[in-house]
ROKOL-219754 format. One record per residue (C-alpha): residue number from 0; residue in three letters; z, y, x. Coordinates in Angstrom, 3 decimals, padded with zeros to 6 digits. Example, Ala and Ser with C-alpha at 12.3 -4.5 7.8 and 13.67 -1.06 7.14 Angstrom:
node n = 0 | res = ALA | zz = 007.800 | yy = -004.500 | xx = 012.300
node n = 1 | res = SER | zz = 007.140 | yy = -001.060 | xx = 013.670
END
This chain:
node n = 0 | res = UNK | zz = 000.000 | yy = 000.000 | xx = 000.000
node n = 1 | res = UNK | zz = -000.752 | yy = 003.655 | xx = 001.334
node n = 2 | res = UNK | zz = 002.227 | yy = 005.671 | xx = 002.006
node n = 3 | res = UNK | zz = 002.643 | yy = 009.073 | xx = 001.090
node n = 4 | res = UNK | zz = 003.519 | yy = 011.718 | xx = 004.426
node n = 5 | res = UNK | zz = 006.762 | yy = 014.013 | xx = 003.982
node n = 6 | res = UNK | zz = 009.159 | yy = 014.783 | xx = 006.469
node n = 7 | res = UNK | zz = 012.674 | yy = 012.899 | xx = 005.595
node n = 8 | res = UNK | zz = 014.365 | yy = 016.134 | xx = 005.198
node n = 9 | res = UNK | zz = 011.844 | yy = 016.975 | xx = 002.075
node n = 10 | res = UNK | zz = 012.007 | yy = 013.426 | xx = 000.909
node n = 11 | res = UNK | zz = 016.184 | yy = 012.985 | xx = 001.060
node n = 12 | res = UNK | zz = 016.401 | yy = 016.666 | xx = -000.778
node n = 13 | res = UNK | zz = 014.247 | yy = 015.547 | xx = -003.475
node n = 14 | res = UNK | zz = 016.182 | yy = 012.195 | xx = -003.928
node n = 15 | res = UNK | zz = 019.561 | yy = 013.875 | xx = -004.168
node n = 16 | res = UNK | zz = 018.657 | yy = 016.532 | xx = -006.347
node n = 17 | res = UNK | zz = 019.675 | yy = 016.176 | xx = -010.368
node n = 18 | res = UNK | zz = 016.928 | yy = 016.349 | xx = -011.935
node n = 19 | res = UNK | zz = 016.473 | yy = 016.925 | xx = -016.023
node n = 20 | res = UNK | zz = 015.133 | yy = 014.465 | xx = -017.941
node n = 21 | res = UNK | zz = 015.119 | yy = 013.645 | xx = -021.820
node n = 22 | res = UNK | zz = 017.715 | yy = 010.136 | xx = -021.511
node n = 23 | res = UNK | zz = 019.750 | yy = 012.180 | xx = -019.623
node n = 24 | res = UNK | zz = 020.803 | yy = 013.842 | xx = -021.962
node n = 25 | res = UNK | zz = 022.790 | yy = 016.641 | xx = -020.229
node n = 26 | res = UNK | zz = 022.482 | yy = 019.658 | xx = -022.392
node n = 27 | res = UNK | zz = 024.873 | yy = 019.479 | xx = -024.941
node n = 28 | res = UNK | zz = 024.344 | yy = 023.106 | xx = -026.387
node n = 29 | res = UNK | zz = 021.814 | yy = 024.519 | xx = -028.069
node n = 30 | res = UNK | zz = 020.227 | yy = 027.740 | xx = -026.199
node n = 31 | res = UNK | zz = 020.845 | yy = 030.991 | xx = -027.646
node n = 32 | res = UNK | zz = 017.016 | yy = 032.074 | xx = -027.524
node n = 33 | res = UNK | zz = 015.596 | yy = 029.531 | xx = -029.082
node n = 34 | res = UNK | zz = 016.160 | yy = 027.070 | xx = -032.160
node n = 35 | res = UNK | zz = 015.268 | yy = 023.624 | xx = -032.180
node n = 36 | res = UNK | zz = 011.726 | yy = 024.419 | xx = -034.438
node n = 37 | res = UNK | zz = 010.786 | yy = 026.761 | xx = -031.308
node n = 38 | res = UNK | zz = 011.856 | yy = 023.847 | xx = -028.975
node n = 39 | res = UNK | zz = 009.448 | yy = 021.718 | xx = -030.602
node n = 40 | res = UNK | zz = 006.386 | yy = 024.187 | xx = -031.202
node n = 41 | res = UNK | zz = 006.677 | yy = 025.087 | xx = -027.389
node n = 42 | res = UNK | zz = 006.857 | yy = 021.184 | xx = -026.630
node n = 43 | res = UNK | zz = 003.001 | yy = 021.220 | xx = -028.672
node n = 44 | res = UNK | zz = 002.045 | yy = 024.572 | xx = -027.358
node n = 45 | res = UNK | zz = 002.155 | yy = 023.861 | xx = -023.562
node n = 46 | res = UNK | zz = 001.976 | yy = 020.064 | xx = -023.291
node n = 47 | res = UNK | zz = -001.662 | yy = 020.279 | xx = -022.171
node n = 48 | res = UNK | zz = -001.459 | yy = 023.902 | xx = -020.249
node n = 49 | res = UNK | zz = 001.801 | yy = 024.415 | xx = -019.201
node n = 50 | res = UNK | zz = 003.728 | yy = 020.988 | xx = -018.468
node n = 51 | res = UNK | zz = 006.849 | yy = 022.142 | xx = -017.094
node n = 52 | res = UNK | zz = 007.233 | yy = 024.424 | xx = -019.253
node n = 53 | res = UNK | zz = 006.809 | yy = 021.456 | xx = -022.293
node n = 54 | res = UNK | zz = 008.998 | yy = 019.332 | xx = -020.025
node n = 55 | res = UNK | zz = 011.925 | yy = 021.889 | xx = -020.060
node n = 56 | res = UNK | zz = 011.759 | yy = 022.337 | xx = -024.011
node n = 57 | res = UNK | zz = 011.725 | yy = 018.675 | xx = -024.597
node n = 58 | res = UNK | zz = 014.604 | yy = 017.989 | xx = -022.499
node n = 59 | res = UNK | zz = 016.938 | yy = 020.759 | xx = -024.506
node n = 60 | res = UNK | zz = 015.632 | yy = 019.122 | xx = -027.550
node n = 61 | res = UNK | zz = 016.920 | yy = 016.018 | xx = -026.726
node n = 62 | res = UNK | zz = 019.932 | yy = 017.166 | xx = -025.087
node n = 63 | res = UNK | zz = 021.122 | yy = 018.670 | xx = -028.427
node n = 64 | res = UNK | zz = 019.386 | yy = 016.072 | xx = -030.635
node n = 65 | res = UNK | zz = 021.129 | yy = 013.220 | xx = -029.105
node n = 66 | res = UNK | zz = 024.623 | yy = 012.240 | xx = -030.493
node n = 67 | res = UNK | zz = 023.567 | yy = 012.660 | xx = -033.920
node n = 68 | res = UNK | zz = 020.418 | yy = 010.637 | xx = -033.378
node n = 69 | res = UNK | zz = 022.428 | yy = 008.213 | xx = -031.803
node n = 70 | res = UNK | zz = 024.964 | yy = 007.573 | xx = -034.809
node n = 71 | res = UNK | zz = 021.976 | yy = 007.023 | xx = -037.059
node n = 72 | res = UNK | zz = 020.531 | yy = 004.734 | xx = -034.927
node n = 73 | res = UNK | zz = 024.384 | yy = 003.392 | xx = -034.138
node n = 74 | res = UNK | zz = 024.300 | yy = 002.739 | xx = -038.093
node n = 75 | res = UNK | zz = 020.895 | yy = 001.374 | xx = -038.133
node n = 76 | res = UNK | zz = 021.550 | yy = -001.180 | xx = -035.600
node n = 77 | res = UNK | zz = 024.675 | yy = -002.251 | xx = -037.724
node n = 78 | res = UNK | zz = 023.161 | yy = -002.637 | xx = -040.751
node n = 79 | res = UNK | zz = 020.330 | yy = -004.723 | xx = -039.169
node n = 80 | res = UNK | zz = 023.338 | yy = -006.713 | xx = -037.052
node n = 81 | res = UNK | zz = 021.856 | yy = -005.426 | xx = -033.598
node n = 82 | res = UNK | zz = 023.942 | yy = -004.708 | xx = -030.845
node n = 83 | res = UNK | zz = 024.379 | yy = -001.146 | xx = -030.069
node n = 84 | res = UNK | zz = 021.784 | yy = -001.393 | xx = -026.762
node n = 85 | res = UNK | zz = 019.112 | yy = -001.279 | xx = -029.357
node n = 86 | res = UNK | zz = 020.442 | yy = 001.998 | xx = -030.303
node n = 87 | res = UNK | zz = 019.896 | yy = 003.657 | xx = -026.932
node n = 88 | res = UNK | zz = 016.630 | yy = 001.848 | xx = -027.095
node n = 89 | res = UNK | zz = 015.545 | yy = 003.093 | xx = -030.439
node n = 90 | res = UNK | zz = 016.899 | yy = 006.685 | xx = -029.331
node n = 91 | res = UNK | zz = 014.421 | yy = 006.327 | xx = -026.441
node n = 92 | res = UNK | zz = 011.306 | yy = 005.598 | xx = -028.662
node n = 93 | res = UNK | zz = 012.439 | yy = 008.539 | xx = -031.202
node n = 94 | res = UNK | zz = 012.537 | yy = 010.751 | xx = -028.543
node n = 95 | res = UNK | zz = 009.588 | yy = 009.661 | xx = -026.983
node n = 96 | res = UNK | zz = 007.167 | yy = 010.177 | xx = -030.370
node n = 97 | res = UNK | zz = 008.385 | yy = 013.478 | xx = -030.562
node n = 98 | res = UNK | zz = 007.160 | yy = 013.781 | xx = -027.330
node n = 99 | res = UNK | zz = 003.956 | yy = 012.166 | xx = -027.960
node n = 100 | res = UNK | zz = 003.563 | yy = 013.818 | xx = -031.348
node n = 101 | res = UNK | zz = 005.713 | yy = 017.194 | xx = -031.906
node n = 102 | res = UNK | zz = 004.161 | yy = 017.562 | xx = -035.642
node n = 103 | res = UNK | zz = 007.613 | yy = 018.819 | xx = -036.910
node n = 104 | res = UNK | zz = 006.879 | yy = 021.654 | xx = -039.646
node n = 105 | res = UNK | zz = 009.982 | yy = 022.610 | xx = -041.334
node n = 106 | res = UNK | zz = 007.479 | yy = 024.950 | xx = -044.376
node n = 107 | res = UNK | zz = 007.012 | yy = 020.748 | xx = -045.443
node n = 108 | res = UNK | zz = 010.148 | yy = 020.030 | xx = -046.128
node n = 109 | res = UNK | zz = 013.071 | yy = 021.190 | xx = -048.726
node n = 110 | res = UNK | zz = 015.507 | yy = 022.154 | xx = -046.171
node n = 111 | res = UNK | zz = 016.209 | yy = 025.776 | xx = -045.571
node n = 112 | res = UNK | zz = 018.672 | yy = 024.824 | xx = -042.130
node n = 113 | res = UNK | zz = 015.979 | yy = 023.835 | xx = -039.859
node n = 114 | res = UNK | zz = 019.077 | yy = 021.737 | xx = -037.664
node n = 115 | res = UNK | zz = 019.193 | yy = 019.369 | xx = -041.064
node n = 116 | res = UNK | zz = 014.883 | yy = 019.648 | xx = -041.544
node n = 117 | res = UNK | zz = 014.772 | yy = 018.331 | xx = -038.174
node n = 118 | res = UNK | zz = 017.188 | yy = 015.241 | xx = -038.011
node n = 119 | res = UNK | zz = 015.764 | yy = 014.559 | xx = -041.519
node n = 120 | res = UNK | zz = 012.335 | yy = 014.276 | xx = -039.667
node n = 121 | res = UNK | zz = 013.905 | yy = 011.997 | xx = -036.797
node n = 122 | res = UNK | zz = 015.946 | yy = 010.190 | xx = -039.193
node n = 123 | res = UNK | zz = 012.405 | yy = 008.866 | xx = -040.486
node n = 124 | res = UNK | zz = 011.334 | yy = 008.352 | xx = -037.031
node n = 125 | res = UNK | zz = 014.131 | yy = 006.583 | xx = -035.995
node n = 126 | res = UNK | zz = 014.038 | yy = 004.243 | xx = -038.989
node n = 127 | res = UNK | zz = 009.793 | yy = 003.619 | xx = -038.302
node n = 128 | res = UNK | zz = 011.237 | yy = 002.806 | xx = -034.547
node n = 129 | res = UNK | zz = 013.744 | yy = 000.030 | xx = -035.988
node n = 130 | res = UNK | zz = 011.359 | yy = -001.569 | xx = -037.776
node n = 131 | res = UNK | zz = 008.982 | yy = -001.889 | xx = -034.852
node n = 132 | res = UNK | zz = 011.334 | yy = -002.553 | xx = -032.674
node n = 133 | res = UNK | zz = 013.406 | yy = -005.444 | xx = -034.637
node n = 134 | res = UNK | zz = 009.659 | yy = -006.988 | xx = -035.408
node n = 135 | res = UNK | zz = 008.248 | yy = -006.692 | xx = -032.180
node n = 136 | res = UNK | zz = 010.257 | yy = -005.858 | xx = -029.745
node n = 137 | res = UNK | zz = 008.886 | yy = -002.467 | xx = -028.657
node n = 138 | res = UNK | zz = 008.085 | yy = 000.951 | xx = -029.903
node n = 139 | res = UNK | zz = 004.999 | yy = 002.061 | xx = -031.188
node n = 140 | res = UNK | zz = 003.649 | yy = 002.941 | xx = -028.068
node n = 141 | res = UNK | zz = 004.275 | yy = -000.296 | xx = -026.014
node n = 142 | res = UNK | zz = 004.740 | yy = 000.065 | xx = -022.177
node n = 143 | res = UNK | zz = 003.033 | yy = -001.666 | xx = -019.391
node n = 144 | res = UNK | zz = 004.634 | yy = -005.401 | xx = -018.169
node n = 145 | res = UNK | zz = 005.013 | yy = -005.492 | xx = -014.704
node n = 146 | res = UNK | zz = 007.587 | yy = -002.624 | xx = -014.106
node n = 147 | res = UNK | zz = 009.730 | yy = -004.028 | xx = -010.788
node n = 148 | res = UNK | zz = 012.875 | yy = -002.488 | xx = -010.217
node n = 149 | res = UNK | zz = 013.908 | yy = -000.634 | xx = -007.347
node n = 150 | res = UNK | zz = 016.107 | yy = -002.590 | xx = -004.932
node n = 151 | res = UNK | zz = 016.113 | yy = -000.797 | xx = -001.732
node n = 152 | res = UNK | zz = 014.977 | yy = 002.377 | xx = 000.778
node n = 153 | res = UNK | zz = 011.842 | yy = 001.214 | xx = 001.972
node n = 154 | res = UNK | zz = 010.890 | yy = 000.279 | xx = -001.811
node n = 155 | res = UNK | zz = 011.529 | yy = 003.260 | xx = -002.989
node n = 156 | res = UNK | zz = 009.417 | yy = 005.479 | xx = 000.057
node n = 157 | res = UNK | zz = 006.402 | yy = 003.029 | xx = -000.505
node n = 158 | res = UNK | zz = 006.149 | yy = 003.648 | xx = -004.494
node n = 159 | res = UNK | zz = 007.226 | yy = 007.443 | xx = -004.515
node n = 160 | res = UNK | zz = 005.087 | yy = 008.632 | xx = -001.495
node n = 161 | res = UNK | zz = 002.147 | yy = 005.851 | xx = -002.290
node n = 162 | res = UNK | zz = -000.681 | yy = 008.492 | xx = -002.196
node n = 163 | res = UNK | zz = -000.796 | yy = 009.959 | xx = 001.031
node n = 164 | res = UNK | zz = -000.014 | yy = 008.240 | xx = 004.538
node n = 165 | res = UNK | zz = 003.231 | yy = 007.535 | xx = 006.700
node n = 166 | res = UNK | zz = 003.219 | yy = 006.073 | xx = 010.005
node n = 167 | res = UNK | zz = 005.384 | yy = 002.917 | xx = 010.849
node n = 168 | res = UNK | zz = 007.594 | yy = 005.314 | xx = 013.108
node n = 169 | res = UNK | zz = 007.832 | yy = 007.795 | xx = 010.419
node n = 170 | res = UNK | zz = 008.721 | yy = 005.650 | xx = 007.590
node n = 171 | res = UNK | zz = 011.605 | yy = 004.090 | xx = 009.842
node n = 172 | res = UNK | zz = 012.784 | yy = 007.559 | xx = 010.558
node n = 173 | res = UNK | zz = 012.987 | yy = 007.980 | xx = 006.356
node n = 174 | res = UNK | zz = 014.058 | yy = 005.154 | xx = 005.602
node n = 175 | res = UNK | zz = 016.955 | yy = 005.363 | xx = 008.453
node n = 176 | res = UNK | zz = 018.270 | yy = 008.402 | xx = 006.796
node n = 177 | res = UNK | zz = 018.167 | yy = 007.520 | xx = 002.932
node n = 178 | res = UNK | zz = 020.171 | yy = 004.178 | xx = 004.056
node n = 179 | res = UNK | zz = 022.944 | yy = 006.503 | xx = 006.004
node n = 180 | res = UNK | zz = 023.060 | yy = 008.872 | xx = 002.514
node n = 181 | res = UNK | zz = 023.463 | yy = 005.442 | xx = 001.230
node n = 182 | res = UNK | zz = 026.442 | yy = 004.023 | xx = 002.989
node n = 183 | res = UNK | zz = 028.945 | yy = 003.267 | xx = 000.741
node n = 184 | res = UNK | zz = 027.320 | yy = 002.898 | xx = -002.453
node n = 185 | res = UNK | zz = 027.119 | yy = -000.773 | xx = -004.088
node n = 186 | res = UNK | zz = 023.435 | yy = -002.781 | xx = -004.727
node n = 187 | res = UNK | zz = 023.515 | yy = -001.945 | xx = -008.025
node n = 188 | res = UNK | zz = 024.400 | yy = 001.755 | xx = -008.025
node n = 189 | res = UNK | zz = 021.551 | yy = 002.196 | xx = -005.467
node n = 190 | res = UNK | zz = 018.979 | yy = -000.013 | xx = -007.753
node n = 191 | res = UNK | zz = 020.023 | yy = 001.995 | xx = -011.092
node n = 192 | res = UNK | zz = 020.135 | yy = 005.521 | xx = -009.199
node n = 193 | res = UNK | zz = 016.318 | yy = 004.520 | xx = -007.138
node n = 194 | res = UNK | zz = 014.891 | yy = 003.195 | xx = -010.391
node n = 195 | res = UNK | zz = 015.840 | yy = 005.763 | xx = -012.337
node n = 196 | res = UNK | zz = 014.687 | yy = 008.500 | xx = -009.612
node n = 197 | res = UNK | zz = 011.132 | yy = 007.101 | xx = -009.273
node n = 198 | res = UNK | zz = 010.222 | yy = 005.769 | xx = -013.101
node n = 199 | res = UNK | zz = 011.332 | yy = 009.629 | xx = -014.053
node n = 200 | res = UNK | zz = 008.960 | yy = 011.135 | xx = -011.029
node n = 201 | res = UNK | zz = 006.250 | yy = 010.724 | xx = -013.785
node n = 202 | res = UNK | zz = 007.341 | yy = 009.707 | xx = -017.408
node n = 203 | res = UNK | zz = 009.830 | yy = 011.199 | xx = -019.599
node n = 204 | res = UNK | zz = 011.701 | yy = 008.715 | xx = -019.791
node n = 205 | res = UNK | zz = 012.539 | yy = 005.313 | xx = -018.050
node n = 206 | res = UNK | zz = 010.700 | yy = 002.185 | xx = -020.023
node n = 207 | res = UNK | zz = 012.220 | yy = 000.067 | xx = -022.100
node n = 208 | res = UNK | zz = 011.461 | yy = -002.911 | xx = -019.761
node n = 209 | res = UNK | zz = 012.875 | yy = -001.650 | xx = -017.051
node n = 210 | res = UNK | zz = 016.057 | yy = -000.906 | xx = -018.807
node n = 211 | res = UNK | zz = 016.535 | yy = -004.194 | xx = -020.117
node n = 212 | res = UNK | zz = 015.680 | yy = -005.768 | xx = -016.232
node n = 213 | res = UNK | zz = 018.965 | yy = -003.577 | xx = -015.187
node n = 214 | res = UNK | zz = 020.799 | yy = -004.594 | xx = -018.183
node n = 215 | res = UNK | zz = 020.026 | yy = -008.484 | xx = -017.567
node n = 216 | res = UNK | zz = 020.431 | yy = -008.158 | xx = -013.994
node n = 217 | res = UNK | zz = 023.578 | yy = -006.681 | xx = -014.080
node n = 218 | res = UNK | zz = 025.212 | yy = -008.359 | xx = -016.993
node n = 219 | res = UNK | zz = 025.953 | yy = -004.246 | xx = -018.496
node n = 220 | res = UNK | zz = 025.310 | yy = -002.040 | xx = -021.218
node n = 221 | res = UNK | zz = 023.117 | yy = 000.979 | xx = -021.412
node n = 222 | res = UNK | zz = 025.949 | yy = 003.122 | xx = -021.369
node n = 223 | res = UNK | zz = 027.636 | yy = 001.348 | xx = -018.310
node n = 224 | res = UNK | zz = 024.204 | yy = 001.866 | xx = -016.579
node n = 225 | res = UNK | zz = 024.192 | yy = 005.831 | xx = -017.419
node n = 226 | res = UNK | zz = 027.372 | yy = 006.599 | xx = -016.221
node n = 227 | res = UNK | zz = 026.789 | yy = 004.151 | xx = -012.937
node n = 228 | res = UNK | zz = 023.974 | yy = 006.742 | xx = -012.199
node n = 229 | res = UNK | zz = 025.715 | yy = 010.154 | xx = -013.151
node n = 230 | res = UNK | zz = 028.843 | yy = 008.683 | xx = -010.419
node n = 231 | res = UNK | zz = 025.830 | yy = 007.964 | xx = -007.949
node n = 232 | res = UNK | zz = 024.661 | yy = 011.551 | xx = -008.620
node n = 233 | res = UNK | zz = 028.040 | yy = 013.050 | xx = -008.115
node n = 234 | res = UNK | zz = 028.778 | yy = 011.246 | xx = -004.711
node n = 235 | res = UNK | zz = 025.229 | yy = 012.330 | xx = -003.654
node n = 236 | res = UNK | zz = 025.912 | yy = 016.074 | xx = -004.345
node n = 237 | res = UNK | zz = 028.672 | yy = 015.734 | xx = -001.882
node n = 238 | res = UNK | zz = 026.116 | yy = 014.330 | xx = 000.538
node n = 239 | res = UNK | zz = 025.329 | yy = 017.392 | xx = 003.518
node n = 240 | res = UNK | zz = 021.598 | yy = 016.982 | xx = 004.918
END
């Protein structure tokens, strides 16, 4: 595989950097400037033109969406007798149509709060997701199959930087110092955190498959596995380049 070139400094920054992504979920408050209707009509304005800017919008949507998508889709799974992983999973493919389709349009429906318009619309959503998911075990937008998880250093250069080239003596000279930010952390905490970090390079979200490969692996839940990354995150910020 062809290796992309960056010196390790640019490469370690990037890796211990938070970055903001939809299932992260981080932003539990609703900016002042704009309400979620505006959220999702810049989400459909700038998708195409401007994607960071669409990126940004979608992942305050979904960082005030959230916990009351989540206790529908809590309930859901309970009254179709699913364990509450599904949840997170249907969560994931609720959020992700609104990505792929931000249609809301509050003048359609009865509601004059557009907060209760809105998880009206992803209450219908998330219910279309259950179905699909309970019948066929994915959303309606079904992800590729082969999604490998990310064990180490020297998989993680070789997938991230796979565009551009790296010489043996460089990529030692990486790897070297991702290992030494590294020391300390457990197998696991370095597969979720490197999985995480390169599925989220370019989706909006981590796939379902890949998910379920850390869940399986590991013997946890979905919610063990977010909070393994956010501690892998907060030793990392302590980390000095």
């Amino acid at each position: 595989m062809i290796i992309a070139f960056y010196s390790y400094t640019k490469i370690v920054t990037k890796l211990v950097t938070p970055f903001l992504i939809c299932h992260d979920f981080g932003n539990k408050t609703k900016p002042n400037s704009m309400d979620g209707e505006q959220l999702i009509m810049t989400i459909a304005k700038n998708k195409e033109t401007n994607r960071e800017e669409a990126k940004k919008a979608f992942a305050l949507f979904c960082g005030y969406y959230e916990e009351e998508a989540t206790k529908i889709a809590v309930a859901l799974c309970r009254s179709w007798k699913r364990s509450e992983d599904y949840a997170y999973a249907i969560v994931q493919c609720a959020f992700e149509k609104v990505w792929l389709c931000p249609t809301f349009d509050k003048s359609k429906t009865h509601f004059k709060d557009a907060d209760k318009a809105i998880m009206r619309w992803l209450n219908t959503i998330l219910i279309r997701e259950m179905t699909l998911f309970s019948q066929k075990g994915n959303c309606s937008h079904p992800e590729p199959e082969d999604l490998p998880l990310i064990t180490n250093s020297g998989m993680f250069i070789e997938n991230y930087m796979e565009d551009e080239y790296l010489s043996e003596e460089q990529f030692e000279v990486v790897k070297k110092k991702l290992d030494d930010v590294f020391v300390g952390l457990s197998e696991q905490e370095i597969t979720i955190y490197l999985t995480y970090k390169l599925y989220l390079k370019v989706n909006e979200r981590v796939p379902h498959r890949v998910l379920k490969k850390l869940r399986t692996r590991y013997g946890i839940t979905q919610d063990a596995i977010k909070h393994c990354r956010l501690r892998v995150e907060q030793k990392l910020k302590e980390v000095q380049i």
